[in-house]
C-alpha positions as a Markdown table, in Angstrom:
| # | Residue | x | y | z |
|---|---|---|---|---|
| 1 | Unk | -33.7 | -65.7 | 2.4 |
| 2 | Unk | -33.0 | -69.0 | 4.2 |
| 3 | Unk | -36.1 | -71.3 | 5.4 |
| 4 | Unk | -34.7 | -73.8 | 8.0 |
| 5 | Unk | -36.6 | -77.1 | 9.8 |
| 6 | Unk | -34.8 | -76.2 | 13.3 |
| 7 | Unk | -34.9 | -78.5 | 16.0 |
| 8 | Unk | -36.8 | -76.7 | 19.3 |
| 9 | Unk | -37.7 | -79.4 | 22.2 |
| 10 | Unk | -39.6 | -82.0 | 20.7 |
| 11 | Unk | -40.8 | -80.4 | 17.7 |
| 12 | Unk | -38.7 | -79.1 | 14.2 |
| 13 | Unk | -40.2 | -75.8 | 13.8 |
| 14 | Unk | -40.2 | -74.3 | 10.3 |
| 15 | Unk | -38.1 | -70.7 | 10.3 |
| 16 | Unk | -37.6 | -68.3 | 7.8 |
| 17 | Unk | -34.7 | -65.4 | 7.8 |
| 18 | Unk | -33.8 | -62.8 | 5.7 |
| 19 | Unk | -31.2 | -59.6 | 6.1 |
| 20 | Unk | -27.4 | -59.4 | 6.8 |
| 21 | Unk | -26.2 | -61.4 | 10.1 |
| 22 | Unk | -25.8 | -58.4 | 11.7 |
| 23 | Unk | -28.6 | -56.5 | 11.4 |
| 24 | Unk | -31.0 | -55.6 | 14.6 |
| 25 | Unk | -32.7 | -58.7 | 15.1 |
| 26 | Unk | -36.7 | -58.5 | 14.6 |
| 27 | Unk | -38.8 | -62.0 | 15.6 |
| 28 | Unk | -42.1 | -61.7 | 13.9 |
| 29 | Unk | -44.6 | -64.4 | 16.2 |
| 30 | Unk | -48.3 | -65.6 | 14.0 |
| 31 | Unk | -51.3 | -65.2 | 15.8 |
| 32 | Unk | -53.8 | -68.3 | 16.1 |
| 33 | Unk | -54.8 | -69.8 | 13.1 |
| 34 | Unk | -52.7 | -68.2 | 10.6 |
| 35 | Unk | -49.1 | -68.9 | 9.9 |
| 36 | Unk | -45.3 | -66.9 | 9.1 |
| 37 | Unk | -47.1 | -65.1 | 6.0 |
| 38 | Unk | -49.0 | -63.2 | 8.3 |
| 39 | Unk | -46.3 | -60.7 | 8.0 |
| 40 | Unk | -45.9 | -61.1 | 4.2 |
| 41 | Unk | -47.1 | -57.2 | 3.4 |
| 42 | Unk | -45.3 | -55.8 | 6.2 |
| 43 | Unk | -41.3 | -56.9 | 6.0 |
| 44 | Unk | -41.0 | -55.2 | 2.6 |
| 45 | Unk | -41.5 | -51.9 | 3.8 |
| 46 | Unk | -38.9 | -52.3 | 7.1 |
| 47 | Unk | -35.5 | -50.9 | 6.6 |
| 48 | Unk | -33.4 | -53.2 | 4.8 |
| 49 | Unk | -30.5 | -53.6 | 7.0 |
| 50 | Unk | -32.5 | -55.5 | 9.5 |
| 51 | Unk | -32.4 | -59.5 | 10.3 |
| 52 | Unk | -36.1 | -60.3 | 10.2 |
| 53 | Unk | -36.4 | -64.1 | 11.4 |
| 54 | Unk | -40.3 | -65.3 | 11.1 |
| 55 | Unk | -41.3 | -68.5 | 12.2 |
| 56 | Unk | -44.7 | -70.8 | 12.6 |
| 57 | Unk | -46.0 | -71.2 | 16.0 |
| 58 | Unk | -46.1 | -75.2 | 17.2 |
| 59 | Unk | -49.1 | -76.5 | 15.4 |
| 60 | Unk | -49.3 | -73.8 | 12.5 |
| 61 | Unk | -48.1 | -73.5 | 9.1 |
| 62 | Unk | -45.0 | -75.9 | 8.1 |
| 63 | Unk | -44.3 | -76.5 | 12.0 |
| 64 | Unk | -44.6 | -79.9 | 13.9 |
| 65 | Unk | -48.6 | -80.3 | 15.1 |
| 66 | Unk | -48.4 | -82.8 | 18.3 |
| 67 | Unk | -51.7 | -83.7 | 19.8 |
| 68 | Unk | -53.9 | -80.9 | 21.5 |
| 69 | Unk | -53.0 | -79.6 | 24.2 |
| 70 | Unk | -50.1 | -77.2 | 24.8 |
| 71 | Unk | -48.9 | -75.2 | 27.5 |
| 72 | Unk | -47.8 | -71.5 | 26.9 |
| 73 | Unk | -44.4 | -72.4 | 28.7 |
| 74 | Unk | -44.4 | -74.2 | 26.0 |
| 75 | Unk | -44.6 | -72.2 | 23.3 |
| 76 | Unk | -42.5 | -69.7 | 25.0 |
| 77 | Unk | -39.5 | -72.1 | 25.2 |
| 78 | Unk | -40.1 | -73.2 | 21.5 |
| 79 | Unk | -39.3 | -69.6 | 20.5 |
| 80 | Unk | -36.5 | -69.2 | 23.3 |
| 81 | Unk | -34.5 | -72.8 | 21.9 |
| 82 | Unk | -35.4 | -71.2 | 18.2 |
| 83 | Unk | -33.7 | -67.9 | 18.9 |
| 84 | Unk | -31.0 | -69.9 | 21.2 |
| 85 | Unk | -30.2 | -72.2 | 18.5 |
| 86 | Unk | -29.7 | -69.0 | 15.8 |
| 87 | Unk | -27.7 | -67.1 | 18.2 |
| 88 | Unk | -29.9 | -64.5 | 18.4 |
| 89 | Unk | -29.8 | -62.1 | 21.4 |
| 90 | Unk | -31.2 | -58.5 | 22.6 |
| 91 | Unk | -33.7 | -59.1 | 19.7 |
| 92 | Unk | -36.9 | -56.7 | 18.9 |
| 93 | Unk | -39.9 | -59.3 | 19.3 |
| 94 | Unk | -43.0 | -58.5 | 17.1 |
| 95 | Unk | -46.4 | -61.1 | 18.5 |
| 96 | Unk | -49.4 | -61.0 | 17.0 |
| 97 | Unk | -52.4 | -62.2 | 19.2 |
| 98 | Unk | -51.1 | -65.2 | 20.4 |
| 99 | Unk | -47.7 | -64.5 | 19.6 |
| 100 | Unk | -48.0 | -61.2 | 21.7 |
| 101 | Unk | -48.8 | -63.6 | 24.7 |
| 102 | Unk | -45.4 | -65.9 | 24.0 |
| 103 | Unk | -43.5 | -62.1 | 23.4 |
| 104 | Unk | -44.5 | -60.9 | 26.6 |
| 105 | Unk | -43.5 | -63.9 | 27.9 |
| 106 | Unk | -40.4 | -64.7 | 26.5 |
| 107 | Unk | -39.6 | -61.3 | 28.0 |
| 108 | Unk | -40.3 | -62.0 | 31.5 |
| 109 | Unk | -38.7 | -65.4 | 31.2 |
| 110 | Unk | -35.4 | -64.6 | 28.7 |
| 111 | Unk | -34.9 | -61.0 | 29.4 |
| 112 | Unk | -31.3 | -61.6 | 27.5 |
| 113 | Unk | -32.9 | -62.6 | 25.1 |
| 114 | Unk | -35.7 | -59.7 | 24.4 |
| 115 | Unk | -34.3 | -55.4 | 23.6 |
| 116 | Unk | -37.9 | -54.9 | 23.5 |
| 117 | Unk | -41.8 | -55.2 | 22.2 |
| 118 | Unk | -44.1 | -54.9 | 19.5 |
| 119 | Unk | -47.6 | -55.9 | 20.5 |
| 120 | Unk | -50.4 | -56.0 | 18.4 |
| 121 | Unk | -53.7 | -57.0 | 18.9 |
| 122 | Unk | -53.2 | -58.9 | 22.5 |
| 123 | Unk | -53.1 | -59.0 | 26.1 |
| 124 | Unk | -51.8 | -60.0 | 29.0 |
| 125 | Unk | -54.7 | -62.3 | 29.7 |
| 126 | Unk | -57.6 | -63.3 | 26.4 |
| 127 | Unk | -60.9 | -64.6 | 27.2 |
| 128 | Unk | -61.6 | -67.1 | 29.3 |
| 129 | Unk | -61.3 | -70.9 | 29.8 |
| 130 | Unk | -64.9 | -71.6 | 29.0 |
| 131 | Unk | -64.8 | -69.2 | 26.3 |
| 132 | Unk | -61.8 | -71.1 | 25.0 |
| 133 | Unk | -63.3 | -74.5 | 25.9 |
| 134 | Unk | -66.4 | -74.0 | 23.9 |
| 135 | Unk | -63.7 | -73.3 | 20.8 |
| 136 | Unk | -62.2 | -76.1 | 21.1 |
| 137 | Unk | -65.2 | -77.9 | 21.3 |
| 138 | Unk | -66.2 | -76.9 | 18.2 |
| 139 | Unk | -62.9 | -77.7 | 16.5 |
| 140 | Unk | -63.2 | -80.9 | 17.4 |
| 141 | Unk | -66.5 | -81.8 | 16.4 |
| 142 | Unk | -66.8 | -79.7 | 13.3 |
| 143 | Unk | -63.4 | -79.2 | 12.2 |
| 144 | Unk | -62.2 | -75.2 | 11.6 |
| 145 | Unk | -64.5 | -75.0 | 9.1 |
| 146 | Unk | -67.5 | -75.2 | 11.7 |
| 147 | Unk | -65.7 | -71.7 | 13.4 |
| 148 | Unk | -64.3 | -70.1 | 9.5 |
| 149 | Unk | -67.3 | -67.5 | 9.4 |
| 150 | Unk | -66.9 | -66.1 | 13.2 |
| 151 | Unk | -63.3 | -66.0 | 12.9 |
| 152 | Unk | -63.5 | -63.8 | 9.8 |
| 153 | Unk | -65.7 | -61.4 | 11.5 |
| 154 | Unk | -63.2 | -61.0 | 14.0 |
| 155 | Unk | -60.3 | -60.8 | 12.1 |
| 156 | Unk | -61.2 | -58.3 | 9.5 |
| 157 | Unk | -63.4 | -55.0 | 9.7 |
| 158 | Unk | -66.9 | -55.0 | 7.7 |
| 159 | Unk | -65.2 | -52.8 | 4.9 |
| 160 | Unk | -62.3 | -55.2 | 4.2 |
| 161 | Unk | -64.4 | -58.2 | 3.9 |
| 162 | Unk | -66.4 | -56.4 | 1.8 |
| 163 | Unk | -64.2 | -54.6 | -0.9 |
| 164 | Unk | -61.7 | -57.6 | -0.9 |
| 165 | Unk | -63.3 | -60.4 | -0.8 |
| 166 | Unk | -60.7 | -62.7 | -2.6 |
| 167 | Unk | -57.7 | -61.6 | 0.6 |
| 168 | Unk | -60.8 | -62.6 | 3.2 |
| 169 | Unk | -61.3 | -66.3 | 1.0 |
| 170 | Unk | -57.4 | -66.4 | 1.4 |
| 171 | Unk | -57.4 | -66.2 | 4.9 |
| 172 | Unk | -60.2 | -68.3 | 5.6 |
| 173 | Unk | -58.6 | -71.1 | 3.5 |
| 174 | Unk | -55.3 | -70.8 | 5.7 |
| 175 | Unk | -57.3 | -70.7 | 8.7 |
| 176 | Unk | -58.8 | -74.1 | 8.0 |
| 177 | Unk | -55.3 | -75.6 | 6.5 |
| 178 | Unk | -54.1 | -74.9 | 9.9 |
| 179 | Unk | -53.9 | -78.6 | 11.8 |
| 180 | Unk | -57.1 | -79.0 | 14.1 |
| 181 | Unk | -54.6 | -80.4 | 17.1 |
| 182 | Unk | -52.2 | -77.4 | 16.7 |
| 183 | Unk | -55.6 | -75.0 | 16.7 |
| 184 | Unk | -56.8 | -76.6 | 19.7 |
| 185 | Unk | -53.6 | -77.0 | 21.3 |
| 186 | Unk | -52.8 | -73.2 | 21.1 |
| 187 | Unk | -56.6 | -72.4 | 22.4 |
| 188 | Unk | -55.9 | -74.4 | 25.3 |
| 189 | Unk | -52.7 | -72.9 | 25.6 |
| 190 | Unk | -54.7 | -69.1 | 25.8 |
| 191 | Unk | -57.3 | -70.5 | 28.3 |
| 192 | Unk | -54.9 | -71.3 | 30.9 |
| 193 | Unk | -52.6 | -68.4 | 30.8 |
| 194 | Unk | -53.0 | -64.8 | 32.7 |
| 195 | Unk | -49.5 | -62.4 | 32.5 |
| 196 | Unk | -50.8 | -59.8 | 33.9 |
| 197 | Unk | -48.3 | -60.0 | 37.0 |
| 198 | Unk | -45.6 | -61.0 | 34.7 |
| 199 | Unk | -45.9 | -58.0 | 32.1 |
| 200 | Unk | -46.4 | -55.8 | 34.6 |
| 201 | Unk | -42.9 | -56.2 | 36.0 |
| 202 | Unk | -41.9 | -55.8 | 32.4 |
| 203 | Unk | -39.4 | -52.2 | 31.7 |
| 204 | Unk | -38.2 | -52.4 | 28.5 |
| 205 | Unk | -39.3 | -50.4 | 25.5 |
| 206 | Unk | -42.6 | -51.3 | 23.8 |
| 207 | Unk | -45.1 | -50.4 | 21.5 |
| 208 | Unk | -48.8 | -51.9 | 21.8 |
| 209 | Unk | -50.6 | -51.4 | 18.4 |
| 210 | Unk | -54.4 | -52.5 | 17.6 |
| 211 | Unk | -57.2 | -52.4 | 15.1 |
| 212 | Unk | -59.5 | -49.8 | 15.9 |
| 213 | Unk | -62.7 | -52.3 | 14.7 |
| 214 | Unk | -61.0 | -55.9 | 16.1 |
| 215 | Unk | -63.3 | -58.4 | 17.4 |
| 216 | Unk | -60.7 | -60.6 | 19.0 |
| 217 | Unk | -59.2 | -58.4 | 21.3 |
| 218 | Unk | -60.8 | -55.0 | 21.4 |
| 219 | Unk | -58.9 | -52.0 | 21.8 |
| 220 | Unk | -59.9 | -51.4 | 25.7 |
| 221 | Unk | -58.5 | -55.1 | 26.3 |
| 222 | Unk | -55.0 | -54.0 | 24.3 |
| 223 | Unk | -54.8 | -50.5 | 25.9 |
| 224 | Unk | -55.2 | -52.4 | 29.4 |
| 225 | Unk | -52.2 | -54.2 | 28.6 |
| 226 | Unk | -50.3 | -51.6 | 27.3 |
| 227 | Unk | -50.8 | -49.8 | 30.3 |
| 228 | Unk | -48.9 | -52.2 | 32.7 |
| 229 | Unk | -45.7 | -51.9 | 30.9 |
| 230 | Unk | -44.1 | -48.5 | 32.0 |
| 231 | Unk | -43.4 | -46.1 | 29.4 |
| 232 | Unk | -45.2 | -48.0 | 26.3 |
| 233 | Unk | -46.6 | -46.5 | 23.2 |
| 234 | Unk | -50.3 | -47.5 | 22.5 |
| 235 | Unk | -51.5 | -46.8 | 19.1 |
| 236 | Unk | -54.8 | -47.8 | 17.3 |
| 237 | Unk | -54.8 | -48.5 | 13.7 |
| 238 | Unk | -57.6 | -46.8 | 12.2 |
| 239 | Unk | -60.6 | -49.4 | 10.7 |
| 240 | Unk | -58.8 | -52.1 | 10.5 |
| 241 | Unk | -59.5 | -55.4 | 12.0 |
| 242 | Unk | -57.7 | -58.2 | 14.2 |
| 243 | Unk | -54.9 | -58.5 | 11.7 |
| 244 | Unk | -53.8 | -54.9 | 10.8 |
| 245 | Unk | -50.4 | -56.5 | 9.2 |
| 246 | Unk | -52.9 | -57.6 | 6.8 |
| 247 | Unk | -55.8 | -55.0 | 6.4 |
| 248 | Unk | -53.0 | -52.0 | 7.0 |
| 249 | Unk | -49.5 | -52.8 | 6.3 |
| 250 | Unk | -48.1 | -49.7 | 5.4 |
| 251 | Unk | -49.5 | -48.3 | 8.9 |
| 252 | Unk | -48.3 | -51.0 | 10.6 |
| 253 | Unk | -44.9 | -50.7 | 9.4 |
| 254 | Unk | -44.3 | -47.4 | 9.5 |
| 255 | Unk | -44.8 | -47.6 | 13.1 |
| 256 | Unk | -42.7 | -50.8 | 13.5 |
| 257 | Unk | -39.8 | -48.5 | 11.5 |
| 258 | Unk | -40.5 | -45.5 | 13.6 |
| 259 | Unk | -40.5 | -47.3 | 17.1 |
| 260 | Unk | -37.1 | -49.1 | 16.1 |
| 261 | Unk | -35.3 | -45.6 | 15.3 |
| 262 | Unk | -36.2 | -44.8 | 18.9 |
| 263 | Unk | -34.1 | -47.3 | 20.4 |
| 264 | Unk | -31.6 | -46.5 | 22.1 |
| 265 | Unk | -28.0 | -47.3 | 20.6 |
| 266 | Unk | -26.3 | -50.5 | 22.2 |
| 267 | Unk | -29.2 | -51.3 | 24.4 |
């Protein structure tokens, strides 16, 4: 395992990689609000012989926070100088929410750089900008704690926040560690960004994953998306929440293990 400060435009953005240099490279991308150890119960139960690289979006986790706002260009050419700077081609790239947005676009953008998609819990297009501005509003006058409670309720489904309490006070805690500028600068990022012509130029393999109960981007929303990509495999996970990596690892990875055995060899 090798964490690394790496250099991507004007930021260092903090990296973690594990597995033999050459392994199929898999790109694991945090959704909003959260950071790499997202995927912390999932990567343990991949094949071994893979190079998993994680890293924390702009403005999460260990990664540089400039000031609110960013651009999704922007966090898509953060990832592509990351993977650039590693060498890393014809990788398999795994997005979470957010970080299904900067896959998809990364792919439309760097199609050397993508073999194909994982996306979970995202779309082409989230929200709106009001809907985003009233967020960020918030934020900034209340801090993430003024949002924790909502955010919870669309993260994770009823069950999960009741029977584990203590992994739902986790959560919430890295939620509100996150930087406020790096929050707001990824919802303002969202707001302003629609891939729906983009992804739906997209042919390359993918497979669109979401929980059946999420709050954040329902199931219709994800199966929508899905369905401009030729080909893709759309597949809900059942009760869990916005972040089935968390609520349903073992789920999640088995189809993350079973979609990369379908690949074809020296694609």
């Amino acid at each position: 395992m090798t964490l690394q400060m790496i250099p991507t435009n004007d930021i260092s953005t903090n990296a973690l990689i594990d597995g033999p240099d050459d392994g199929q490279a898999v790109v694991f991308v945090n959704s909003l609000g959260t950071d790499l150890r997202v995927w912390d119960a999932v990567l343990p139960l991949l094949p071994g012989d893979l190079r998993i690289l994680r890293y924390d979006m702009r403005g999460h986790g260990r990664s540089d926070a400039p000031p609110a706002p960013y651009h999704m260009g922007t966090l898509v050419a953060d990832l592509a100088a990351l993977l650039d700077t590693l060498k890393v081609r014809r990788a398999v790239v795994v997005g979470l929410s957010i970080g299904g947005i900067v896959a998809q676009g990364l792919a439309a953008e760097r199609p050397d750089l993508v073999r194909a998609l994982v996306l979970a819990d995202t779309a082409a297009k989230i929200g709106t900008p009001e809907l985003w501005q009233t967020r960020i509003d918030a934020v900034r006058k209340g801090g993430l704690e003024a949002i924790a409670g909502d955010v919870m309720a669309r993260w994770f489904s009823p069950r999960f926040r009741r029977d584990q309490p203590e992994a739902c006070a986790l959560w919430q805690a890295r939620l509100t560690d996150t930087p406020a500028e790096g929050y707001m600068g990824c919802c303002a990022a969202i707001a302003e960004t629609d891939l729906m012509e983009s992804t739906s130029r997209l042919r390359l393999p993918a497979l669109v994953i979401c929980g059946a109960m999420d709050g954040a981007t329902p199931p219709d929303l994800v199966r929508e998306t899905a369905a401009l990509i030729p080909g893709a495999d759309f597949r809900l996970i059942p009760g869990a929440g916005h972040l089935p990596c968390i609520e349903a690892p073992d789920l999640v990875a088995t189809l993350i293990g079973g979609f990369l055995d379908t690949l074809p060899e020296g694609t």
